[in-house]
TIPATI-842112 format. One record per residue (C-alpha): y negated, x, z; residue in one letter; chain. Coordinates in Angstrom, 3 decimals, padded with zeros to 6 digits. Example, Ala and Ser with C-alpha at 12.3 -4.5 7.8 and 13.67 -1.06 7.14 Angstrom:
# residues 2
+----------+----------+----------+---+---+
|       py |       px |       pz | r | c |
+----------+----------+----------+---+---+
|  004.500 |  012.300 |  007.800 | a | A |
|  001.060 |  013.670 |  007.140 | s | A |
+----------+----------+----------+---+---+
***
This chain:
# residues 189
+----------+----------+----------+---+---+
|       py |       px |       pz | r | c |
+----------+----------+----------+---+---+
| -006.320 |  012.106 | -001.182 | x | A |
| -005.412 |  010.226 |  002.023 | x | A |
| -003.551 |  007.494 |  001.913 | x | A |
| -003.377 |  005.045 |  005.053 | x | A |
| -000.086 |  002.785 |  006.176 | x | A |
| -000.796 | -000.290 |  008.245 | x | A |
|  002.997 | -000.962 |  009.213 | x | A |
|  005.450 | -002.149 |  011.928 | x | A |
|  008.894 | -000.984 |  012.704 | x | A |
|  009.133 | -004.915 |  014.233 | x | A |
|  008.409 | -007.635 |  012.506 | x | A |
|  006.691 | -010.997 |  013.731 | x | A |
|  008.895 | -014.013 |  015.193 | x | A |
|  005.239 | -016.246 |  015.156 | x | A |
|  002.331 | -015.619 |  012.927 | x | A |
|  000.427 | -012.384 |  013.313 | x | A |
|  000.924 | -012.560 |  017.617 | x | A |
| -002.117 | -009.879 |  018.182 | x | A |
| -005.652 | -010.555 |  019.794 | x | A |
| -008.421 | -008.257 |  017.720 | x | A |
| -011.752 | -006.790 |  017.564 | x | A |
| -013.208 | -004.715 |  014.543 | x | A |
| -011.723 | -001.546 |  015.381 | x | A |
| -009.010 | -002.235 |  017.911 | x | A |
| -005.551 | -004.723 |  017.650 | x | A |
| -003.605 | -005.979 |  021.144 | x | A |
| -000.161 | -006.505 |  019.729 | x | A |
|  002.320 | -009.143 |  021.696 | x | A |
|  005.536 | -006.814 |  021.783 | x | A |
|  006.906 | -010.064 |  022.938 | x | A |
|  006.407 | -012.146 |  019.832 | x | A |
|  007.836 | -009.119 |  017.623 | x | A |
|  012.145 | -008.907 |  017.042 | x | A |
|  014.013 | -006.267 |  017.050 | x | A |
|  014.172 | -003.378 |  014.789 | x | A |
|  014.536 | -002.647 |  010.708 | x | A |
|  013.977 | -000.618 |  008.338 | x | A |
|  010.627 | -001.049 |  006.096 | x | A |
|  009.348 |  000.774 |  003.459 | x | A |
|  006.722 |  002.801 |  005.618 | x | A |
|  009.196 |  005.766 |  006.225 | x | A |
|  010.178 |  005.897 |  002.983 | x | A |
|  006.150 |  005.824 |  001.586 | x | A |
|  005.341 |  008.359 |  003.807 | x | A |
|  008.151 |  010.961 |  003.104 | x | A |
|  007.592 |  009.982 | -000.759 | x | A |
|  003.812 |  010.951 | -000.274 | x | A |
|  003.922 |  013.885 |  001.736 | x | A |
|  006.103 |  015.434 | -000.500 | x | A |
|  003.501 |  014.555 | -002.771 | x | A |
|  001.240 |  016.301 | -001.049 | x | A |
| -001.121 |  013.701 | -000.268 | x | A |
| -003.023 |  013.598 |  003.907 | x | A |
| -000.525 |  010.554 |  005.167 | x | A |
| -001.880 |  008.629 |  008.253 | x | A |
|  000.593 |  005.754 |  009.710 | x | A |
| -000.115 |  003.042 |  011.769 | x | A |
|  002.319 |  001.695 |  013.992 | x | A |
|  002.320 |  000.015 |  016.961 | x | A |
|  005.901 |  000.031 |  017.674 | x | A |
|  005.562 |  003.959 |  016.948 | x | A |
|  008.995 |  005.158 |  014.440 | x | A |
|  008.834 |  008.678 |  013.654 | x | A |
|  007.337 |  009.388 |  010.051 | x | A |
|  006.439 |  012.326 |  008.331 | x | A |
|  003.235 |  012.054 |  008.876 | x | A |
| -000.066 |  013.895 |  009.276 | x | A |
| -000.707 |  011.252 |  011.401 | x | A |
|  000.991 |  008.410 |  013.512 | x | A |
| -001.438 |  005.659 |  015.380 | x | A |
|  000.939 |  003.641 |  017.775 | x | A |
|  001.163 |  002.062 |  020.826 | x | A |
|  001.167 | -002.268 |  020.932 | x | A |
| -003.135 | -001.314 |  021.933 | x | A |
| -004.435 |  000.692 |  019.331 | x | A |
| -007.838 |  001.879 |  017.732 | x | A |
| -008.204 |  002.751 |  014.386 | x | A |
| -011.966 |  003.628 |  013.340 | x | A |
| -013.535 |  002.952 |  009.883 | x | A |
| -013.565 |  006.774 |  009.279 | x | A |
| -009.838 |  006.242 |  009.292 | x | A |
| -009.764 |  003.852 |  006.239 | x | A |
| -012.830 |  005.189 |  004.796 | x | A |
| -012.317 |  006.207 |  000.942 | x | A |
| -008.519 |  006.168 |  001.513 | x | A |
| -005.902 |  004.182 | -000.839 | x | A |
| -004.400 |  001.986 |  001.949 | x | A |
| -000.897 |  000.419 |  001.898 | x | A |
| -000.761 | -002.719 |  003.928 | x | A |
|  002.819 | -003.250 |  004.859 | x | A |
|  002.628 | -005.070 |  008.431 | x | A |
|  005.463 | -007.583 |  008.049 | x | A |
|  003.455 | -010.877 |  009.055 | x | A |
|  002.290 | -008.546 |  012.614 | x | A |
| -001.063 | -007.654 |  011.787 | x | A |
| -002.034 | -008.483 |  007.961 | x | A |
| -005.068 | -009.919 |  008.310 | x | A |
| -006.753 | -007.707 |  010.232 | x | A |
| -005.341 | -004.618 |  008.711 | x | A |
| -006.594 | -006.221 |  005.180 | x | A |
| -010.136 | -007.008 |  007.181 | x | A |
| -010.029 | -003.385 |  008.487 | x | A |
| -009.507 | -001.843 |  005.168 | x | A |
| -012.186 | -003.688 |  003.177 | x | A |
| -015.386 | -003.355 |  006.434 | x | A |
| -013.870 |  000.256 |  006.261 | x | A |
| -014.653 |  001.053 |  003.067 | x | A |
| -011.277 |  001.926 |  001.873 | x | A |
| -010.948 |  003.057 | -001.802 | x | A |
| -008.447 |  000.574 | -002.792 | x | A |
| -006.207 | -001.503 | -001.274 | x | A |
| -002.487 | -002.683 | -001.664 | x | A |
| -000.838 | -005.391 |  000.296 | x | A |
|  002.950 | -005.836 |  000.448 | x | A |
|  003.454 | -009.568 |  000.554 | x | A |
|  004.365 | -012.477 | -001.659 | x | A |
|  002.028 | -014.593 | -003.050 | x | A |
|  002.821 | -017.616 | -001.111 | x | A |
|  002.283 | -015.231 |  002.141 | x | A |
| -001.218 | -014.338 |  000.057 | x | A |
| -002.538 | -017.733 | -000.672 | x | A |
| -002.406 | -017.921 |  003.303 | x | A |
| -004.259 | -014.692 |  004.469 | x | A |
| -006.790 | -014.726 |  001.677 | x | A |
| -007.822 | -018.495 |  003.205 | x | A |
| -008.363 | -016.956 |  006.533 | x | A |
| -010.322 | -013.769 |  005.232 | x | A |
| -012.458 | -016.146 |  002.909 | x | A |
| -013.195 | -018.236 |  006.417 | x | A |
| -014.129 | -015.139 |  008.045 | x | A |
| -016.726 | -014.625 |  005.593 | x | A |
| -015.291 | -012.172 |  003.084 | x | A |
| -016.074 | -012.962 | -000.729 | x | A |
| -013.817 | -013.983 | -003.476 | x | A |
| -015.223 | -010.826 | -005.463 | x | A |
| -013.853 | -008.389 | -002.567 | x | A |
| -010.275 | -010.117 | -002.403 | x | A |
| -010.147 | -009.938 | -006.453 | x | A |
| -009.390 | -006.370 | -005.811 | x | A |
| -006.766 | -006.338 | -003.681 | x | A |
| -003.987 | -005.130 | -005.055 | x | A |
| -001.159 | -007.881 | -003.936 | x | A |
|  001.842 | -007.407 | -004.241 | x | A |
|  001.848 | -003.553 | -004.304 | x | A |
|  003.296 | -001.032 | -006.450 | x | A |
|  004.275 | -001.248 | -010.424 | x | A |
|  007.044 | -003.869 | -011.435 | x | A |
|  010.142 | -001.495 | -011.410 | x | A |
|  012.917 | -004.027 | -010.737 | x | A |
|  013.478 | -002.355 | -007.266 | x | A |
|  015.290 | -004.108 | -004.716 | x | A |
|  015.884 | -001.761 | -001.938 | x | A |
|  013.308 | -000.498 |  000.546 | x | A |
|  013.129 |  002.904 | -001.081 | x | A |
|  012.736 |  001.788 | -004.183 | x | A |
|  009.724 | -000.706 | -003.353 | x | A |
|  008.008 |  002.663 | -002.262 | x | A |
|  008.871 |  004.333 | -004.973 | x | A |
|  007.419 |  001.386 | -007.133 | x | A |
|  004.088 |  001.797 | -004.630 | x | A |
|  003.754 |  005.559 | -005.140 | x | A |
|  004.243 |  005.337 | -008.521 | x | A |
|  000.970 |  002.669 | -008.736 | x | A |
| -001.480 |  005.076 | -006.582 | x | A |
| -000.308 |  007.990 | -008.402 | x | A |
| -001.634 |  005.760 | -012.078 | x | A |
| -004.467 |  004.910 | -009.976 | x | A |
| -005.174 |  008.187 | -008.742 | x | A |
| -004.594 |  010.196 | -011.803 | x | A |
| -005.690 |  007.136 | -014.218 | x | A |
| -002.685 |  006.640 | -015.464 | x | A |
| -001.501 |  002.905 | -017.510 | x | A |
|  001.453 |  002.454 | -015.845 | x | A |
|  002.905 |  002.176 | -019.193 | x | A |
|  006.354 |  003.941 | -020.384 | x | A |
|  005.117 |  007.410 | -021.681 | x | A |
|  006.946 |  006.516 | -025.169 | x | A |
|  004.186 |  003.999 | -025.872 | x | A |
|  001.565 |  005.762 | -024.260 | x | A |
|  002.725 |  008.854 | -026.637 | x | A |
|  003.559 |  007.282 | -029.447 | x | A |
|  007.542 |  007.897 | -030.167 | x | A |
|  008.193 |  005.144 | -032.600 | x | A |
|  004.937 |  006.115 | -034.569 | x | A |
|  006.007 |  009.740 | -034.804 | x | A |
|  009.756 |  008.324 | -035.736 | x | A |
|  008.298 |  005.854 | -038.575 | x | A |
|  006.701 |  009.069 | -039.869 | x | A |
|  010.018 |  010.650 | -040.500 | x | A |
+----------+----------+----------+---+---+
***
């Protein structure tokens, strides 16, 4: 399976600073700070070893292990890019809404946004403005991954590769001792 990162290695000092069109993004490399660590080069490495096709968008261009890396502050990304992919939106307030727009006109197979829901409340006003229905955002997977009690960027990836892997494979995302049965089989005893 492929699985798509919309990321950026800077994050926004003003809201979302980028001038758009369906398939292509003009990022203001002005507007963006500085440099930090996200949890794109962590997701990526985590997934790769996985052994899933790993495409990363970046416009400020880190080096991932990737399959592929789209960069450069003008960038295209196609809907055969997104197309029946699991897509991580991870854009730190850069290029959300479009990468969100991008994923669901793309046909993306599901998509997860990392953002709090105050941050969500915001975005899904401006895609409902622009025309995309309430039924469409329902399945947005916001905020990503599977409540681990992670705190550190690798182990909010983690938390995200662990929820496509449940989707993927159709797993609960319950503990396996449940799912199994362990207290049932110990009552028999």
């Amino acid at each position: 399976m492929k699985v798509v990162i919309f990321t950026s290695s800077r994050e926004a000092a003003m809201e979302e600073p980028v001038s758009c069109d369906r398939d292509t993004v003009k990022v203001d490399a002005s507007k963006c700070t500085g440099s930090s660590i996200t949890i794109a080069p962590h997701l990526a490495r985590y997934l790769k070893d996985l052994g899933f096709h790993v495409v990363v968008v970046d416009p400020f261009g880190e080096s991932y292990e990737a399959d592929q890396v789209i960069k450069g502050t003008t960038f295209q990304v196609p809907d055969e890019v997104v197309k029946d992919s699991y897509v991580v939106v991870a854009t730190r307030h850069v290029y959300d809404t479009w990468a969100i727009m991008k994923s669901i006109y793309g046909g993306a197979r599901e998509i997860a946004v990392v953002m709090s829901l105050r941050r969500a409340k915001e975005i899904m006003k401006r895609l409902m403005q622009a025309g995309i229905e309430k039924e469409k955002l329902r399945k947005l997977r916001i905020p990503a991954g599977l409540d681990l009690g992670g705190k550190s960027e690798k182990e909010v990836a983690l938390s995200i590769v662990a929820e496509i892997l449940a989707v993927e494979r159709g797993g609960s995302g319950r503990p396996l001792r449940e799912v199994k049965g362990f207290e049932r089989m110990l009552d028999e005893l």
